[in-house]
Each structure stands twice: as C-alpha cells, then as structure tokens.
N, C-alpha and C positions, 0 to 999 in steps of 0.2 A: 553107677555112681562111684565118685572118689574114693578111697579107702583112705586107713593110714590115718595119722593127727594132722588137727586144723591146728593153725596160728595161734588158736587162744586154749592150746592144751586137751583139746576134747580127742576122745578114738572111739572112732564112726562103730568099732564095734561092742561098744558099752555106749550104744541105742540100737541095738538090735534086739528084737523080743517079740516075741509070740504075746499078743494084748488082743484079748478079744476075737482069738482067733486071724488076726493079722498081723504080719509081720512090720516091726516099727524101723526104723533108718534115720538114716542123716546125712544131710544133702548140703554139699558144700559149693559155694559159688565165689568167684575171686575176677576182679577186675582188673582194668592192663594198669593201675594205678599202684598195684598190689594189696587194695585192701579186700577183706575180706567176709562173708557171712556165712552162717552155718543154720539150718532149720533140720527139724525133724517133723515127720508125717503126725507123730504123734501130738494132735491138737493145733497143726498146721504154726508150732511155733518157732519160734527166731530163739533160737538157743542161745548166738553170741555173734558181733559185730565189729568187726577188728577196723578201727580207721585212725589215720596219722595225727599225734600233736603238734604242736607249736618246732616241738626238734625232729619231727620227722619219725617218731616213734608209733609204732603202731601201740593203739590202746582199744580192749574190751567195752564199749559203753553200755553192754545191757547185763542184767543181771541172771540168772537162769543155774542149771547143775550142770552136773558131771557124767549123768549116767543116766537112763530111762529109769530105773529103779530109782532114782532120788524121786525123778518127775512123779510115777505114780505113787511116792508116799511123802508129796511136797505140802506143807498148810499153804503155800502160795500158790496154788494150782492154775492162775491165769499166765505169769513168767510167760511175754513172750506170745501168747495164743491167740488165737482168733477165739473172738465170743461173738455168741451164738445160740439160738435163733437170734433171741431179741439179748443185745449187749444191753449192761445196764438194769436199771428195776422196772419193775412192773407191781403194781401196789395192789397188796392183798392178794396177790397169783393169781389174779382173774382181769377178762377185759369182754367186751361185746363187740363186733363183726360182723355185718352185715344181719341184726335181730338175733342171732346166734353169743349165748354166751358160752366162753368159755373159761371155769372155773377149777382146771385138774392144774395149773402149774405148781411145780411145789414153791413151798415157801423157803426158803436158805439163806435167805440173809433179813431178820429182824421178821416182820412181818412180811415180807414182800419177795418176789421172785426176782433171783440176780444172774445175771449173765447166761442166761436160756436155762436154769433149773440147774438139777442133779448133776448132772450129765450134759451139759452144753459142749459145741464145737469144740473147747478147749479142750476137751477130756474124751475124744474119740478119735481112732485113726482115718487119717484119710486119704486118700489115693495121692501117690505122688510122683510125677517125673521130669525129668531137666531137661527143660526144650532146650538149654546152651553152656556154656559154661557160665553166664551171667544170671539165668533166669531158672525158677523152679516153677510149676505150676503143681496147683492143689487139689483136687476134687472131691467133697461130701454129699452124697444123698442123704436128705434127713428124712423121713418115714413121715407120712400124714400120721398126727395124731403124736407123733417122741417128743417127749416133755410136754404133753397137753398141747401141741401150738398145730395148727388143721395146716394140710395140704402138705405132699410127696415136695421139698424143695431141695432144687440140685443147686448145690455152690460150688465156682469157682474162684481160686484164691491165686493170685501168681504172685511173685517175688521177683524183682528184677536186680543186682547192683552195675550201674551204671560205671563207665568209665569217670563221671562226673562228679564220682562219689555220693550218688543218690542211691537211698533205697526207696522202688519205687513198689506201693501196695495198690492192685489191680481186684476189686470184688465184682465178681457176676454172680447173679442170683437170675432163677424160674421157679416157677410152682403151678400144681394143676388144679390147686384152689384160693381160694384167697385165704391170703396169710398177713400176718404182721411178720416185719421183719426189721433190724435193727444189727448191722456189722461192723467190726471195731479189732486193732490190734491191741493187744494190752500190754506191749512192753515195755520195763522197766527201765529206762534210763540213767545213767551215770558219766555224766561226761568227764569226770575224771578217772574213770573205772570203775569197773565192778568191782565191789569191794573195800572200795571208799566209801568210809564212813557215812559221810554228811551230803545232802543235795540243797541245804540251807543258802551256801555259799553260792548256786546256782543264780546267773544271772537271765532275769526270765521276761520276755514279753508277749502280751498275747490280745491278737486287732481285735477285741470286742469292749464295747460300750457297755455293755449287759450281760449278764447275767440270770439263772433260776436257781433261786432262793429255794430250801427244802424245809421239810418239818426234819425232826430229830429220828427218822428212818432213811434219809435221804430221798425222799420222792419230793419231787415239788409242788410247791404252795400251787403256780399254776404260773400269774405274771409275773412275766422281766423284771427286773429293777437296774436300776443304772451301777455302775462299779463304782462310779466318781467318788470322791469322798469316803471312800472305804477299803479296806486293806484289801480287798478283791479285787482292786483296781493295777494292771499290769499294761493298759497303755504305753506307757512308755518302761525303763527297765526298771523293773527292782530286782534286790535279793529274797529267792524265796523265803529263805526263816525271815528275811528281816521283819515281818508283822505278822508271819503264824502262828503266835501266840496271843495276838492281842483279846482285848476281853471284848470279844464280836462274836454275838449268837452262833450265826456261820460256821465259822470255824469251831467254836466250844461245842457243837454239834459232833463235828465231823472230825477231830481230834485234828485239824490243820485242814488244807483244802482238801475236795473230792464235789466238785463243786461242774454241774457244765457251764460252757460260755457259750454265747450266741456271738458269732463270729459275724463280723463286718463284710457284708457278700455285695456286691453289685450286681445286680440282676444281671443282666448280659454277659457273666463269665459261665453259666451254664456248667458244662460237662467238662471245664478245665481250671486244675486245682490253683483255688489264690493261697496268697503267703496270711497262713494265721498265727506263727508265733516262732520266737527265736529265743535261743537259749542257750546259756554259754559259760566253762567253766575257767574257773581265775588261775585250775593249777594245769589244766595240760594246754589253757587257749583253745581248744575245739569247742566250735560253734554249730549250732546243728540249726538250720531253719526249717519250717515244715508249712506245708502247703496242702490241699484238699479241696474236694470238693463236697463234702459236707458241711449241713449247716452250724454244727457243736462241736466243742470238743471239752473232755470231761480231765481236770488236770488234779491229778490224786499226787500226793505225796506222800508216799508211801508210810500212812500214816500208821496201819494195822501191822507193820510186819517187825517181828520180833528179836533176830538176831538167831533165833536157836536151829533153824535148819540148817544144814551143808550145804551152801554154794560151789562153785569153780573153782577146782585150785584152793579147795580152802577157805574159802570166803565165807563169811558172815555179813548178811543182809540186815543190819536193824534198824527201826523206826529214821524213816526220814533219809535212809541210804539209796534212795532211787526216786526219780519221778516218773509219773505218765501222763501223754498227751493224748490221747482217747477220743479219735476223731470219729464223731457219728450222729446221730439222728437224738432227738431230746430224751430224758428218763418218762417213763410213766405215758408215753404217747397215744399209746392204745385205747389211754385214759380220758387224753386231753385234745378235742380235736382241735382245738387253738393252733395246735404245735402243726407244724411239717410231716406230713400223713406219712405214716411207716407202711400201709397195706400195700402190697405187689398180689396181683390180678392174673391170671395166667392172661399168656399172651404177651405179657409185660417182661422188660430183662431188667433187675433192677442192675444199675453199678456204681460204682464208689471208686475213687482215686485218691489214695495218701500220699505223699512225695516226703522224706528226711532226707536234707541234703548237710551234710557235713564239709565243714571247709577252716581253716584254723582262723584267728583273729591277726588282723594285717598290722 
C-alpha cells in the first residue's frame, strides 16, 4: 500500500500500530479524476474524502483524525466506520430468534444496545487489501457469541472510488447460524469541509413519505407516520437547521434529528441502488447524491458531538458540524417483526449497496 501523505494532510504512518495484536494501516485510493479517499483497517473506516468545488478545488468532506492514537481515544468512535453486528439500537440488549433468547448485549447507549455493543465493527481491526488503485476490500470474522449476538459471521466490506466520483460501499455477509444482522457506514459529512463549523446551511433532501417515530431512547414506537406537515419532512429541499429547533417532540427528544426514514422503494429495483437523497452546500457548491439499496436510512446531525476532540489539521468538530446518512435496515427489528426481517440463515449471503456520488451545482 501507498506510503507518504494523502491530499488532506494524513501520513500513512501515524496509523500504523500494533491494536489487538494486529497491525492497523491506511489505504489510499485516488481516481483518474484526481480525487481522492483514505480508509484505515482499523474499524473498516473512511478517514477522509478529497472531492472538487465549485473552482475546482479539492475539499475534505468527512470528518475523522490525524493519527490511530486520536481514533483509539476518540468520544466519536463511529467517525467513518462500519457498524456492526447490528448498526443502530436494539432495546433493552435483548431480542428472541428462532424460541432462543438472547439477552447478554450490553447496554451503551441509554437503556439499549447501539451499534453491535462494546466493541462493534467500528472498534476492531480487520483484514485489509487493495484489489486496485480504486478499490480496497475489508474482511472481519465476528466469533459466534462476540457482543452476545449467535453465529461465526464473516463480513465483507469493499470501497470502491470511481472515475465518476462515486464512492461506491459493497457489504457481503455469511454466518453458520442464524443471526441478526444490520450494516451501515457512519460517516460524518461536511460538504463544505471538515472543519466547518455548521451543517445547518446544508441543503438536504430525502425520497421518503415516512418516517419511525421513537420514544425519548431512540427506539421506535413501532408505526410509520407520515413527514407531511412536520419539520421531518425533506421531500423536496430544505435547510437542515431551518426547523431543528422547532418545538416537535421528535426533535426535543433527539437534540435535532437521528431519526430513520423509510425510503420510497419500487418493488422491482431489487439488488440495485435507487437515489434516496441529495444534499448540498451553498459555500463550496458540492453536491453529493446517494443511492442504496437499503430500505432506511437514519440522518443524525451531529447532534451529540462537542467540539473538544482533535480533528484533522486541527479541526474542531462541534454540535451540528457534520451530518449522517446511515443507510440500513430499521432500529430495534429484532424486536419488531413488522419491519424488514434483519435475520441471515446460513446458506444465505446477505448484501447491501451505498453509492455517494459527488458532482458540483451547475
């Protein structure tokens, strides 16, 4: 793999480190467009994302550190990461599976288990190497039984950036028993840069009708409810602060949104990704559209983060300085068999397709 500094200031070797007994890295990929992406094995995350403004200026749009040592003593520890087993809550750390309960996940966020426990995907190393100069591919075995969740499942993770200025996220999953499963990238977003303050100014839309409404732990009541008439409504564009404040449960809950959406699917797209939401900012003109084939996507505004870590280069990440678009399966499913079944079967491959396609405003 590449040596030497990326585009947006990182050196591949402040992420290298002995963690857990394996050696961590950083994999850099660069397209004939010249923009470019940087991941490290550690927690299969997207460190930094170099793509053009409005003048042709390469700009940072995610947010993340400078060095492995920030990563392992970050309060944002998703920055970037695959989550895993199950992304998202699970209420009261337990769920039932085939007559089988299981009740050992821990609890870490409020009452309820978040983004696969303790130790989720984010927070483990995992096999890594560059099928090309465009593409990385990722590999984790999770242990029947790690963070409480049953059966040996092997994930694959790839990264692709396109000439097209796509990044394109590729999940394969197996397991040798049945499991709950639930995968997602969590990176932070800034499309004016990392670094920039506010993602209020952010111009955001997102194809779903509906929405799941939560109690004040984030797990959901259970049914949809429609967006229409309510500041959750991103149909067509709004600014995201322009009604993050309003006095709507919702939000007074969730300090701003973290809300999933039920995205607008046509049966018949199957295994290829539709466009669920665009998003775009007023100072560099980069537009980022994204597409999936998942049926949710969970859009956090980075409402819990505080400004007082070390970022890139110096940067301070505070409240509402990044967004995420967290394509994936519903919270609490394991719970709810209403929802979109998250169980994978041996014999079964589960897989998942993100697409962020970046292009300036015309």
């Amino acid at each position: 793999m590449e040596k030497g500094n990326t585009l947006s200031g990182l050196r591949v070797e402040d992420f290298e480190k002995l963690v857990d007994g394996k050696i961590t890295t950083l994999c850099i990929l660069r397209n004939k467009q010249g923009c470019e992406l940087a991941i490290t094995n550690y927690g299969a995350k997207i460190v930094s994302l170099m793509v053009p403004d409005q003048n042709g200026k390469l700009v940072d749009v995610v947010t993340g550190h400078q060095t492995m040592d920030d990563y392992l003593k970050s309060e944002e520890p998703y920055f970037g990461g695959v989550c895993g087993r199950y992304g998202n809550r699970i209420a009261g750390g337990k769920f039932t599976l085939d007559g089988v309960v299981y009740d050992k996940l821990a609890i870490n966020n409020g009452p309820n288990n978040l983004h696969g426990g303790l130790k989720g995907f984010n927070a483990v190393v995992w096999e890594m190497e560059q099928a090309d100069a465009q593409t990385a591919v990722l590999i984790y075995t999770s242990a029947d039984g790690e963070e409480g969740f049953p059966g040996t499942l092997k994930t694959t993770v790839s990264y692709t950036l396109s000439d097209d200025n796509e990044l394109i996220i590729c999940y394969e999953a197996t397991t040798d028993k049945p499991t709950v499963l639930n995968l997602t990238n969590h990176s932070y977003f800034n499309l004016s840069g990392a670094g920039d303050p506010y993602t209020g100014d952010h111009l955001l839309e997102i194809n779903a009708d509906y929405y799941l409404p939560t109690d004040n732990t984030a797990i959901p009541y259970g049914p949809k409810e429609k967006v229409e008439g309510t500041p959750m409504d991103f149909r067509t564009p709004h600014e995201v602060g322009a009604r993050i404040n309003d006095d709507f449960e919702q939000l007074i809950f969730g300090k701003g949104y973290d809300h999933t959406y039920i995205l607008n699917k046509e049966k018949e797209s199957g295994d290829i990704p539709t466009f669920f939401a665009r998003c775009s900012s007023p100072k560099t003109g980069i537009v980022m559209e994204a597409f999936t084939t998942e049926p949710g996507v969970q859009l956090y505004t980075g409402n819990w983060m505080t400004g007082n870590l070390a970022g890139k280069n110096g940067q301070r990440y505070p409240a509402r300085a990044a967004l995420c678009l967290e394509t994936q399966h519903f919270p609490d499913s394991p719970n709810k068999p209403e929802y979109p079944s998250v169980v994978l079967r041996p014999g079964e491959v589960f897989k998942s397709v993100t697409v962020f396609a970046f292009r300036v405003k015309e």
